[in-house]
DSSP file (Angstrom, degrees, kcal/mol; ACC not computed):
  #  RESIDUE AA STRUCTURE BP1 BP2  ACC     N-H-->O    O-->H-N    N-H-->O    O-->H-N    TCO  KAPPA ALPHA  PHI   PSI    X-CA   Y-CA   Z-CA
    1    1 A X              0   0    0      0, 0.0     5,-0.1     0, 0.0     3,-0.0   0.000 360.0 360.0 360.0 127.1    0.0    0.0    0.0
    2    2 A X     >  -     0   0    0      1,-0.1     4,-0.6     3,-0.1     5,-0.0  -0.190 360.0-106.7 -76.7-172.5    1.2    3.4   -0.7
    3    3 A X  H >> S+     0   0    0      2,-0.2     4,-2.1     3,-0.2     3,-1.9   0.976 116.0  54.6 -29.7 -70.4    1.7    6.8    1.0
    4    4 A X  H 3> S+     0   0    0      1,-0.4     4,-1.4     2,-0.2    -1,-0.1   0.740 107.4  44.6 -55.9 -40.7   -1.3    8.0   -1.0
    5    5 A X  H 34 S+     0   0    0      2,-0.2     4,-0.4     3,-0.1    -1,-0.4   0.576 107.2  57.7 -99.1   3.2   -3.4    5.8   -0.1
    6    6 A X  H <X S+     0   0    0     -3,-1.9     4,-1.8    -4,-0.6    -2,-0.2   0.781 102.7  61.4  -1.9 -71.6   -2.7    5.7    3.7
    7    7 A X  H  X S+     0   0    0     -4,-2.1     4,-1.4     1,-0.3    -2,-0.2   0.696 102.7  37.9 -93.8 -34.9   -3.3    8.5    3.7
    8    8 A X  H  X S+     0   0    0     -4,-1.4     4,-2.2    -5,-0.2    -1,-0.3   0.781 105.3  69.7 -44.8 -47.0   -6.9    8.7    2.5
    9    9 A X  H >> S+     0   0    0     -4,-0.4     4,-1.5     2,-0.2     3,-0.7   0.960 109.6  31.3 -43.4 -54.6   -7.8    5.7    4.3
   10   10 A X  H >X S+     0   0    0     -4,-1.8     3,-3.3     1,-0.3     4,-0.9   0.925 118.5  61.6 -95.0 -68.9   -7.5    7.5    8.0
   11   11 A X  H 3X S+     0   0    0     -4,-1.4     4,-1.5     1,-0.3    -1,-0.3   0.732 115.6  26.7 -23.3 -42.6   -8.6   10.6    6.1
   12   12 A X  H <X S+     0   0    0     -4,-2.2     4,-1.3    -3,-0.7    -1,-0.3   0.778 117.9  61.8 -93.3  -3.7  -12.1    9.0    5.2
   13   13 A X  H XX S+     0   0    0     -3,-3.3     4,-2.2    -4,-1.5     3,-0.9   0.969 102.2  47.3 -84.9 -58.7  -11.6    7.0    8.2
   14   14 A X  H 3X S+     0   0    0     -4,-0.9     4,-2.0     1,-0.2     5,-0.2   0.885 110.1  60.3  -9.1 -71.0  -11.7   10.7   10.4
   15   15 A X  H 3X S+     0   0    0     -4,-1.5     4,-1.5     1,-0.3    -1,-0.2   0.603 111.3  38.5 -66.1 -25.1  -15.0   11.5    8.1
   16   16 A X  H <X S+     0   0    0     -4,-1.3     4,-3.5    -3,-0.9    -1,-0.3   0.887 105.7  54.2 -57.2 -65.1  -16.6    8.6    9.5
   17   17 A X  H  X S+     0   0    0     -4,-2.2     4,-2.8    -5,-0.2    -2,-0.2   0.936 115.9  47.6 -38.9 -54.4  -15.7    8.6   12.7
   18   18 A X  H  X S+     0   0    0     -4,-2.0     4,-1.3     1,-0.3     5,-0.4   0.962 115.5  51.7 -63.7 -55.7  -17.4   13.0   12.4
   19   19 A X  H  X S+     0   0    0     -4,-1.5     4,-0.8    -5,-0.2    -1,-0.3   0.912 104.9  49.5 -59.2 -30.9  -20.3   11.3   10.8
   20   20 A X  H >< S+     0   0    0     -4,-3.5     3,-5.4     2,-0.2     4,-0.4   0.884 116.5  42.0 -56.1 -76.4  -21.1    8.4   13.5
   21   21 A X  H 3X S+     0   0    0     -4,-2.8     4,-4.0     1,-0.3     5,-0.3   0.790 115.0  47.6 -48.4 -47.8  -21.1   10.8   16.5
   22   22 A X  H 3X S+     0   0    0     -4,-1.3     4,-1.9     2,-0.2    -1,-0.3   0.826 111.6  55.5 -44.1 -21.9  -23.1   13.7   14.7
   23   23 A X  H <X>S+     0   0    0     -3,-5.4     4,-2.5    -4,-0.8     5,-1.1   0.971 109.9  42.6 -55.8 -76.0  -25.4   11.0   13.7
   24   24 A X  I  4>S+     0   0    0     -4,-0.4     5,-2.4     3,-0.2     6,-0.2   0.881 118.3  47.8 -53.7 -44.5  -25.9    9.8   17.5
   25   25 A X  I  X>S+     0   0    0     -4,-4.0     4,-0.7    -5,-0.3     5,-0.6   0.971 122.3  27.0 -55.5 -63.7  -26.3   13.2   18.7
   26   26 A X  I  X5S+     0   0    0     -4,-1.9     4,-3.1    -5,-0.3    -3,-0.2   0.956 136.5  27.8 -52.1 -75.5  -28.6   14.6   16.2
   27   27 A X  I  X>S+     0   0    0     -4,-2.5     5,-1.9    -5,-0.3     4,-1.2   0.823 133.0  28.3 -91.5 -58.5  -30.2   12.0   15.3
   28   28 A X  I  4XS+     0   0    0     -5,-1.1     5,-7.6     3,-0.2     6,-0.4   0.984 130.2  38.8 -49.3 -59.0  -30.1    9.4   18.5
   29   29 A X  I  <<S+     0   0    0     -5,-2.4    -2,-0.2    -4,-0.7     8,-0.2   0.892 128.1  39.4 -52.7 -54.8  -29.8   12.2   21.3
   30   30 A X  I  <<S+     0   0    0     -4,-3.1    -3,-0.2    -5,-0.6    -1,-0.2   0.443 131.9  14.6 -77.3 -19.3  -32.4   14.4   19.2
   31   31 A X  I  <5S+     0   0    0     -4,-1.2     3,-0.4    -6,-0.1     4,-0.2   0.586 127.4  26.8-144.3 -84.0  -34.9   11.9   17.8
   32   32 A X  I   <S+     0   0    0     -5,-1.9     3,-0.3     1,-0.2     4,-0.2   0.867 126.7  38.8 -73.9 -41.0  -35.0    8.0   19.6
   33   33 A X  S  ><S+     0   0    0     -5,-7.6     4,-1.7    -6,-0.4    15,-0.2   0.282  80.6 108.6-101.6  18.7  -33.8    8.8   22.8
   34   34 A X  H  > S+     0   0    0     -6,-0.4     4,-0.7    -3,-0.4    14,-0.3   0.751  74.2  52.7 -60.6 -44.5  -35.4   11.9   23.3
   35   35 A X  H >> S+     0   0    0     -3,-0.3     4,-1.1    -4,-0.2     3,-0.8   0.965 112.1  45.0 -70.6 -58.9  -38.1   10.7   26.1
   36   36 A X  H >4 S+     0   0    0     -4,-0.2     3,-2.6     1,-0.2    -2,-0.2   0.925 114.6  45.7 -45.9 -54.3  -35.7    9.3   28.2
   37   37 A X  H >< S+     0   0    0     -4,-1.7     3,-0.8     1,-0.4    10,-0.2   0.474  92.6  76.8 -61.0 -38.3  -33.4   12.0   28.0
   38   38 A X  H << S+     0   0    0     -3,-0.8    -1,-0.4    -4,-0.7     9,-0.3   0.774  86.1  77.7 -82.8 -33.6  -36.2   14.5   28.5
   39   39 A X  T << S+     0   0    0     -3,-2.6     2,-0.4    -4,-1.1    -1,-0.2   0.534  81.4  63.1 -94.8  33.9  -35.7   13.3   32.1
   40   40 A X  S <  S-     0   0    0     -3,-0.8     7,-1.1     2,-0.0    -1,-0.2  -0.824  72.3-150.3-141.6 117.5  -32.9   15.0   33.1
   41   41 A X  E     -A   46   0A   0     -2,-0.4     2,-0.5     5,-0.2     5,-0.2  -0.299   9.2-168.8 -94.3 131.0  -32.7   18.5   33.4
   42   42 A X  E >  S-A   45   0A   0      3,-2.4     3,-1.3     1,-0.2     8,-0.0  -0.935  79.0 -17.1-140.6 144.0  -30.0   21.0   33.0
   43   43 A X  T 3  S-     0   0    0     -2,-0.5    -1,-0.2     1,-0.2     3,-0.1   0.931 127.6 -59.7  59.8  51.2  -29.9   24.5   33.8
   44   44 A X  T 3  S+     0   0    0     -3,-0.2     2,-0.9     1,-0.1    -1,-0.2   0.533 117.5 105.3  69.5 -11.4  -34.0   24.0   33.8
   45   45 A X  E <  S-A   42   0A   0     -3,-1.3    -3,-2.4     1,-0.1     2,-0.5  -0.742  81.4-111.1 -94.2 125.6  -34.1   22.7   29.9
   46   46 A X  E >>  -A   41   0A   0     -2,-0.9     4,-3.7    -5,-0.2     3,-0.7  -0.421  26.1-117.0 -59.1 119.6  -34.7   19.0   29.6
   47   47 A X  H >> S+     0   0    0     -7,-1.1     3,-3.1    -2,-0.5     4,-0.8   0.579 110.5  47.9 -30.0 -89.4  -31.5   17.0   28.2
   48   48 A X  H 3> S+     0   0    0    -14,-0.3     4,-1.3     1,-0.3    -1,-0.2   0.401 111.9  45.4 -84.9 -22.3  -33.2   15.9   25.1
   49   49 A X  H <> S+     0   0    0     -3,-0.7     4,-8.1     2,-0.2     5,-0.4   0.916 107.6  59.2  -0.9 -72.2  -34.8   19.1   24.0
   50   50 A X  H <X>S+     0   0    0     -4,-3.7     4,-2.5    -3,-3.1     5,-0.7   0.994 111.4  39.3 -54.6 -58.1  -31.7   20.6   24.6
   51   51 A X  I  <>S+     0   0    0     -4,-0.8     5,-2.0     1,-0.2    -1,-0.3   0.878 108.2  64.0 -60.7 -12.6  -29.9   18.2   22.0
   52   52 A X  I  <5S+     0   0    0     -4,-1.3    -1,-0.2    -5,-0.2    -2,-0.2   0.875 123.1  10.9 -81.5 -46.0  -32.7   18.6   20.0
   53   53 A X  I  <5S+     0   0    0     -4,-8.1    -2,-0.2    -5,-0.2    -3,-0.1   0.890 143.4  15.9 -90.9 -28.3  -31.9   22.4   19.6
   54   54 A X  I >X5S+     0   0    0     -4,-2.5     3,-2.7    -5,-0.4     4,-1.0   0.863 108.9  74.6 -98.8 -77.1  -28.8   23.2   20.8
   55   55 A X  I 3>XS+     0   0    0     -5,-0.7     4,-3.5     1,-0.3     5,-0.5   0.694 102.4  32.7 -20.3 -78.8  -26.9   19.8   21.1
   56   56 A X  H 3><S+     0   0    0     -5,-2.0     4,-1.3    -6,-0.4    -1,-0.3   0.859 114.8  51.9 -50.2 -32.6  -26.1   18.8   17.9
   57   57 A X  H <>5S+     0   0    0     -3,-2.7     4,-3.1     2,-0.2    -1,-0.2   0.888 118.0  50.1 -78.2 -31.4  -25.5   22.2   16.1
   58   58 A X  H  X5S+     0   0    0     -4,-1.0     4,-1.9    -3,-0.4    -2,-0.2   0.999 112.6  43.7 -54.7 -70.2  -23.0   22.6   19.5
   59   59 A X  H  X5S+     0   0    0     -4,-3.5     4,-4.2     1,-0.2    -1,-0.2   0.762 108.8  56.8 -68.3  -7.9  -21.3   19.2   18.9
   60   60 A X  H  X<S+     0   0    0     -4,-1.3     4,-3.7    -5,-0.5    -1,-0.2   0.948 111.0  52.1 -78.2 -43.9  -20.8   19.8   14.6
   61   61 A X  H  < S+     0   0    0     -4,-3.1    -1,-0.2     1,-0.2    -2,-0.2   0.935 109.8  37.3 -65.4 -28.9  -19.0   22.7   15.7
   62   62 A X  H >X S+     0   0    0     -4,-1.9     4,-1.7     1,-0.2     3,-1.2   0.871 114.1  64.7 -79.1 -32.0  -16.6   21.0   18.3
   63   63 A X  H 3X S+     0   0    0     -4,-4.2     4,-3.7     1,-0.2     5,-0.4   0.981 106.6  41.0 -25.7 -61.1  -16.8   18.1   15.1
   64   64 A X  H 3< S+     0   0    0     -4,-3.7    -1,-0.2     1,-0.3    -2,-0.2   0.432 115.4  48.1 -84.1  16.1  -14.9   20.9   12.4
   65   65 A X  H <> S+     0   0    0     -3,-1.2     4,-1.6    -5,-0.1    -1,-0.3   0.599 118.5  42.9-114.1 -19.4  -12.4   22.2   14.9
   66   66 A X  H  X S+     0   0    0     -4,-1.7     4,-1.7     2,-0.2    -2,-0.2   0.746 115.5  44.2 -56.4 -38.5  -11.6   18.4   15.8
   67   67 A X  H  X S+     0   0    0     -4,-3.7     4,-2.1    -5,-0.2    -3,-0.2   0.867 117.3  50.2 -88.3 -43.9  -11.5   17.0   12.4
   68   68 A X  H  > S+     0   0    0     -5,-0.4     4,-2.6     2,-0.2     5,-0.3   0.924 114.1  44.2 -51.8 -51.7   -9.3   20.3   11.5
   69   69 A X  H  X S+     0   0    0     -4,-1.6     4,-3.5     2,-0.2    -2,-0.2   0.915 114.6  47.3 -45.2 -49.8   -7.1   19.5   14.4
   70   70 A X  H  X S+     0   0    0     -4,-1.7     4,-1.5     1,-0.2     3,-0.4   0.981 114.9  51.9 -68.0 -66.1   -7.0   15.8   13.4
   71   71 A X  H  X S+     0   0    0     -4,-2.1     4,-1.8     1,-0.3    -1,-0.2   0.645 103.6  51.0   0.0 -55.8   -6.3   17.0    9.5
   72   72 A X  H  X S+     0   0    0     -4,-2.6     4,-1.7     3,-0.2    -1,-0.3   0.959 109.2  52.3 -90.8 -29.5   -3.7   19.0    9.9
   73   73 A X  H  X S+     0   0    0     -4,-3.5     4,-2.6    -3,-0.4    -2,-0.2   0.900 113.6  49.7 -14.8 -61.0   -1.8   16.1   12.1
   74   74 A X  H  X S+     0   0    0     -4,-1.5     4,-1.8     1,-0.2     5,-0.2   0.843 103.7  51.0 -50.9 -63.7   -2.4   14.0    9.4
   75   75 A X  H  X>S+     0   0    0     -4,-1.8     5,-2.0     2,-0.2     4,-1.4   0.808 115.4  50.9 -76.7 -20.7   -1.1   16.3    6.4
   76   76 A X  H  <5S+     0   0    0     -4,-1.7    -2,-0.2     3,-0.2    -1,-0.2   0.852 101.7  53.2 -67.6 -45.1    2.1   16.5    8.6
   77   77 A X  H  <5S+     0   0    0     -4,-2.6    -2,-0.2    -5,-0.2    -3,-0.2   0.894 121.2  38.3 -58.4 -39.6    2.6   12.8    9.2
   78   78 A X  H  <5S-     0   0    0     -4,-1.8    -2,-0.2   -71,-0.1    -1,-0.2   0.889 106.8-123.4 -53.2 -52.4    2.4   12.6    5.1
   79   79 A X  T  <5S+     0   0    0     -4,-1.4    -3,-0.2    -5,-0.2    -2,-0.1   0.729  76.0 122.7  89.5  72.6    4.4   16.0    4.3
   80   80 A X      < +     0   0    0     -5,-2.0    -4,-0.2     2,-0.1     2,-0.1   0.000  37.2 132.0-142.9  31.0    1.0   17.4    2.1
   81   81 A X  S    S-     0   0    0     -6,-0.4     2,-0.4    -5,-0.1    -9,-0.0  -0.426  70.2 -86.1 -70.3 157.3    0.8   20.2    4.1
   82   82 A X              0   0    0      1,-0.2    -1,-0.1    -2,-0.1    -2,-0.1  -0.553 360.0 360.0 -70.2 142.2    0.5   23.4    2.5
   83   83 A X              0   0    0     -2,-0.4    -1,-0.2    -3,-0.0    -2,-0.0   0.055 360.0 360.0 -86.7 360.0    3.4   25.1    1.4
Protein backbone atom coordinates (compact mmCIF):
# COMPACT_ATOMS: atom_id res chain seq x y z
CA UNK A 1 0.00 0.00 0.00
CA UNK A 2 1.19 3.42 -0.66
CA UNK A 3 1.67 6.82 1.03
CA UNK A 4 -1.28 8.03 -0.96
CA UNK A 5 -3.41 5.81 -0.10
CA UNK A 6 -2.75 5.72 3.66
CA UNK A 7 -3.35 8.48 3.68
CA UNK A 8 -6.93 8.69 2.48
CA UNK A 9 -7.84 5.66 4.31
CA UNK A 10 -7.46 7.49 8.05
CA UNK A 11 -8.59 10.64 6.13
CA UNK A 12 -12.09 9.01 5.15
CA UNK A 13 -11.60 7.02 8.23
CA UNK A 14 -11.65 10.68 10.37
CA UNK A 15 -15.02 11.48 8.08
CA UNK A 16 -16.64 8.61 9.47
CA UNK A 17 -15.65 8.62 12.74
CA UNK A 18 -17.40 12.96 12.44
CA UNK A 19 -20.29 11.28 10.82
CA UNK A 20 -21.12 8.41 13.54
CA UNK A 21 -21.13 10.75 16.46
CA UNK A 22 -23.12 13.71 14.69
CA UNK A 23 -25.35 11.00 13.67
CA UNK A 24 -25.95 9.79 17.51
CA UNK A 25 -26.27 13.19 18.67
CA UNK A 26 -28.63 14.62 16.20
CA UNK A 27 -30.22 11.95 15.34
CA UNK A 28 -30.11 9.39 18.48
CA UNK A 29 -29.85 12.23 21.34
CA UNK A 30 -32.44 14.40 19.17
CA UNK A 31 -34.93 11.92 17.84
CA UNK A 32 -35.01 8.03 19.61
CA UNK A 33 -33.76 8.83 22.84
CA UNK A 34 -35.40 11.91 23.28
CA UNK A 35 -38.05 10.67 26.10
CA UNK A 36 -35.66 9.30 28.23
CA UNK A 37 -33.42 12.03 28.02
CA UNK A 38 -36.16 14.49 28.48
CA UNK A 39 -35.74 13.27 32.14
CA UNK A 40 -32.95 14.96 33.15
CA UNK A 41 -32.72 18.50 33.37
CA UNK A 42 -30.03 21.00 33.02
CA UNK A 43 -29.88 24.48 33.77
CA UNK A 44 -33.97 23.97 33.77
CA UNK A 45 -34.12 22.69 29.91
CA UNK A 46 -34.69 19.00 29.58
CA UNK A 47 -31.52 17.04 28.18
CA UNK A 48 -33.23 15.88 25.08
CA UNK A 49 -34.76 19.11 23.97
CA UNK A 50 -31.68 20.65 24.64
CA UNK A 51 -29.95 18.16 21.97
CA UNK A 52 -32.75 18.55 19.98
CA UNK A 53 -31.93 22.41 19.56
CA UNK A 54 -28.76 23.16 20.75
CA UNK A 55 -26.89 19.76 21.10
CA UNK A 56 -26.10 18.82 17.89
CA UNK A 57 -25.51 22.21 16.11
CA UNK A 58 -22.96 22.56 19.54
CA UNK A 59 -21.34 19.22 18.94
CA UNK A 60 -20.85 19.77 14.59
CA UNK A 61 -19.01 22.75 15.72
CA UNK A 62 -16.56 20.98 18.26
CA UNK A 63 -16.81 18.12 15.13
CA UNK A 64 -14.90 20.93 12.44
CA UNK A 65 -12.36 22.18 14.94
CA UNK A 66 -11.56 18.36 15.83
CA UNK A 67 -11.50 16.96 12.39
CA UNK A 68 -9.34 20.26 11.51
CA UNK A 69 -7.10 19.52 14.41
CA UNK A 70 -7.04 15.83 13.36
CA UNK A 71 -6.29 17.04 9.49
CA UNK A 72 -3.71 19.05 9.94
CA UNK A 73 -1.77 16.09 12.13
CA UNK A 74 -2.41 14.01 9.37
CA UNK A 75 -1.11 16.26 6.40
CA UNK A 76 2.07 16.54 8.58
CA UNK A 77 2.64 12.81 9.25
CA UNK A 78 2.44 12.62 5.14
CA UNK A 79 4.39 16.03 4.35
CA UNK A 80 0.97 17.45 2.08
CA UNK A 81 0.77 20.24 4.15
CA UNK A 82 0.45 23.39 2.51
CA UNK A 83 3.40 25.14 1.42
Amino acid sequence: MDENSSYWQENLRLIFICLIIWFVVSFGFGLLLVEPLNNIRIGGYKLGFWFAQQGSIYTFVALVFWYTKKMNALDKKYDVGEE
